[in-house]
C-alpha positions in Angstrom: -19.8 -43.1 20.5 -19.7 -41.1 17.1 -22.5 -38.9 18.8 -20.2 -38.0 21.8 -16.8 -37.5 19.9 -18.7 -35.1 17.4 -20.4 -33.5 20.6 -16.6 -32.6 22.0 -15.6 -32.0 19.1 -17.7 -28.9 18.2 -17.5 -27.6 22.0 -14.1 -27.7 21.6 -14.5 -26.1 18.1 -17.1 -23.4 19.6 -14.1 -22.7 22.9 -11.5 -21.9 20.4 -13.9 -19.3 18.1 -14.7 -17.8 21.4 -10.8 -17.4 22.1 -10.0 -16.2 18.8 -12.6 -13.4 18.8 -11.5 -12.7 22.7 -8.2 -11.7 21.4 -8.7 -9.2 18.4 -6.2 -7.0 19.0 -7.6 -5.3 16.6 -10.1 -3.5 18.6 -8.3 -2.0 21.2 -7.7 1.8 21.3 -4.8 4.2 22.6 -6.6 5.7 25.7 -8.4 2.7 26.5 -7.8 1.4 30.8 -6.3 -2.1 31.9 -9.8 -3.5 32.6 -11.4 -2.5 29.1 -8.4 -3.8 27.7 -8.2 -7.1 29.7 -12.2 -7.5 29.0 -11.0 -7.2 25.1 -7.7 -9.6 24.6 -7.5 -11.4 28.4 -5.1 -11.5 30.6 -1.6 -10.8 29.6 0.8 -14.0 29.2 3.7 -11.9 31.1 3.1 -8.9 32.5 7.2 -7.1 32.4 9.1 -6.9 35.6 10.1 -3.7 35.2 8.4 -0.3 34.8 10.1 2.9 33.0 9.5 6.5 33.7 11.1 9.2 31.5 13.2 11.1 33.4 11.5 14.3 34.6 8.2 13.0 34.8 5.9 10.9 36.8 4.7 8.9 34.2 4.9 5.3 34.7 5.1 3.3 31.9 4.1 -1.1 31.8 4.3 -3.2 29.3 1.7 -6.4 29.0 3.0 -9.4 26.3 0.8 -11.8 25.0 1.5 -14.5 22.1 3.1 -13.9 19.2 5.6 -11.5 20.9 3.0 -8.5 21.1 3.2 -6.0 23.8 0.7 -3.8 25.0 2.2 -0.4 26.4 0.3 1.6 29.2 1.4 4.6 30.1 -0.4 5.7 33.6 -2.6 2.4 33.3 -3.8 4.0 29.9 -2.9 2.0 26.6 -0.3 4.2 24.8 0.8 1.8 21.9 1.0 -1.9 21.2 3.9 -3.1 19.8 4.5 -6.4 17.8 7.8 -7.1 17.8 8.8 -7.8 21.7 12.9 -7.5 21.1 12.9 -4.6 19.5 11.5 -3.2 22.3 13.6 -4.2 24.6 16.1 -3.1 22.9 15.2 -0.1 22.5 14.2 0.3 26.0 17.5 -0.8 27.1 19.3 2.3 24.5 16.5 4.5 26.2 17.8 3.7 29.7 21.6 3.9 29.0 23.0 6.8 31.1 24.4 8.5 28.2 20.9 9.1 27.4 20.1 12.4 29.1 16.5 12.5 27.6 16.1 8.7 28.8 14.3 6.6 31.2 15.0 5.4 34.7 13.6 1.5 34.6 12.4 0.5 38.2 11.9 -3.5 39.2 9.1 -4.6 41.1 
């Protein structure tokens, strides 16, 4: 019985290394695609129901959250930044978007 629980226990040990190491963050690179980044962290928790493109452009811009509140930007399905704080984001997407703003962004909704 001792044999089996310790058995478990170090596949389940051995599951969360692999895990861990799967999501350095720490690796990824502005310029880098959705699949390379994907292959590096896994799958996003949320992937944002909106997109935003900057007025005058046609640059799409998507936004991937994982734990901890950290949000992977692409811009044209190429990683522009990653930020960590997921509120201030949205906050400042939502200044960004306000009319007012003539050097904003239109946000579109799937």
């Amino acid at each position: 019985m001792l044999l089996i629980f310790c058995t478990l226990l170090s596949v389940n040990l051995f599951a969360q290394e692999t895990e861990e190491k799967k999501k350095d963050f720490t690796k990824l690179k502005t310029g880098m695609n959705e699949m390379q980044v994907k292959k590096l962290v896994g799958n996003p928790e949320i992937i944002e129901k909106f997109k935003t493109l900057k007025k005058g452009t046609t640059d799409t811009i998507i936004y991937w959250r994982y734990e901890n509140d950290l949000t992977v930007i692409f811009k044209n399905h190429y990683l522009e930044d990653i930020e960590r704080d997921h509120n201030a984001l949205l906050q400042r997407v939502q200044e960004w978007a306000d009319p007012k703003n003539k050097d904003g962004i239109k946000l579109l909704y799937k």
